[in-house]
C-alpha positions as CSV (number, residue, x, y, z in Angstrom):
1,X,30.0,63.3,-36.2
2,X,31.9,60.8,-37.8
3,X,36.0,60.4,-37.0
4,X,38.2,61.1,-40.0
5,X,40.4,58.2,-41.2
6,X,43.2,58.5,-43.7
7,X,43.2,56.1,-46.7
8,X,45.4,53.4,-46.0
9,X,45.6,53.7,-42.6
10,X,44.8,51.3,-39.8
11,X,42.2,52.0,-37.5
12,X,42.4,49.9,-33.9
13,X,39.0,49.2,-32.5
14,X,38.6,48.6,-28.9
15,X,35.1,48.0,-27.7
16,X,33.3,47.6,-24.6
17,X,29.8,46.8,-23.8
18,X,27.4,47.7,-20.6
19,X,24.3,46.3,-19.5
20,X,20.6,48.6,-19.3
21,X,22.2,49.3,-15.8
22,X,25.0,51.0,-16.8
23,X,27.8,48.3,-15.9
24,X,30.4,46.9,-18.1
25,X,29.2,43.5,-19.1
26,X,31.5,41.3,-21.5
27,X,29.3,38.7,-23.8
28,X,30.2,35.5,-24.9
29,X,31.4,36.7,-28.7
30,X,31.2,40.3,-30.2
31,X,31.0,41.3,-34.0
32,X,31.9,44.1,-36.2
33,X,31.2,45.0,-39.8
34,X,32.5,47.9,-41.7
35,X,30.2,49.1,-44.7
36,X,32.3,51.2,-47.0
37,X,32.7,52.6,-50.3
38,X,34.0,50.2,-53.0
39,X,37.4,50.9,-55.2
40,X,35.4,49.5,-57.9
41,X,32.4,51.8,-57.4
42,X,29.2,51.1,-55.1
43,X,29.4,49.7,-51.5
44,X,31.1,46.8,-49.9
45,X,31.1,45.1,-46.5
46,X,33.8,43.4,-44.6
47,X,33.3,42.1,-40.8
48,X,36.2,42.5,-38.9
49,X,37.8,40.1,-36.6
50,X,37.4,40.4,-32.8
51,X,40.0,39.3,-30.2
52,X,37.8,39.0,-26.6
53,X,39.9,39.6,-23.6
54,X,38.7,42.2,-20.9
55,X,37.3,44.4,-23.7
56,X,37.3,43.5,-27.5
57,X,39.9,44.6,-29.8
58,X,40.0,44.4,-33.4
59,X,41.7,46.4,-36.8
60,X,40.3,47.7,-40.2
61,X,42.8,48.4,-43.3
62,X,41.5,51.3,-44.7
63,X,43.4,50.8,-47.7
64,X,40.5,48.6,-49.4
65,X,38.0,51.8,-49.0
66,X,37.5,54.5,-51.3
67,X,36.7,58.1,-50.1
68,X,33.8,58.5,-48.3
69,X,31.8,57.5,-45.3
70,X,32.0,54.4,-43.6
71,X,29.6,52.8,-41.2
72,X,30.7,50.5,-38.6
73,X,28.2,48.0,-36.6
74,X,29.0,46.4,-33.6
75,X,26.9,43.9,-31.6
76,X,27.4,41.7,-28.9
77,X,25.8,38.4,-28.4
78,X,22.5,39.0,-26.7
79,X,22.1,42.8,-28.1
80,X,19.3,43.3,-29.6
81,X,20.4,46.4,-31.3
82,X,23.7,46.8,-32.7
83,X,25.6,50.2,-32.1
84,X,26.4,52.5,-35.0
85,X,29.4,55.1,-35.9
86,X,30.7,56.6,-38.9
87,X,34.0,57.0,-40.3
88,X,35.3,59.4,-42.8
89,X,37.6,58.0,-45.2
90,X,40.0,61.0,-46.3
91,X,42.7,61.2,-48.9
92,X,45.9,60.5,-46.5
């Protein structure tokens, strides 16, 4: 179910990541990307800045999206897989 975020608004990421065991586990560097849609039409990505402390933290500005859904990737170094939610980008 994606989380509904008003244009121009913006959203606070705070990430942690666990292990195959269940336990928090903090890697070396972390990264996010936001796929959105475009002002100007189509798709656009932007990767998103990461602070590390005792869990990452990092912010979006919705205000370069148009309407729509958003996906946003995070992966940690070492993850084989990175972890997937949506946003939904709504007329404030």
């Amino acid at each position: 179910m994606p989380f509904n975020v008003s244009r121009g608004a913006t959203v606070g990421f705070s990430i942690e990541f666990f292990d195959a065991s269940g336990n928090q586990t903090l890697p070396s560097s972390g990264s996010l990307s936001i796929d959105y849609p475009a002002l100007t039409g189509g798709r656009a990505t932007q990767a998103v800045t990461l602070t590390r402390g005792l869990v990452f933290t990092g912010t979006w500005d919705s205000t370069i999206s148009d309407l729509g859904l958003a996906t946003v990737s995070v992966s940690g170094a070492g993850q084989a897989t990175p972890s997937t939610t949506t946003l939904r980008v709504i007329h404030p």
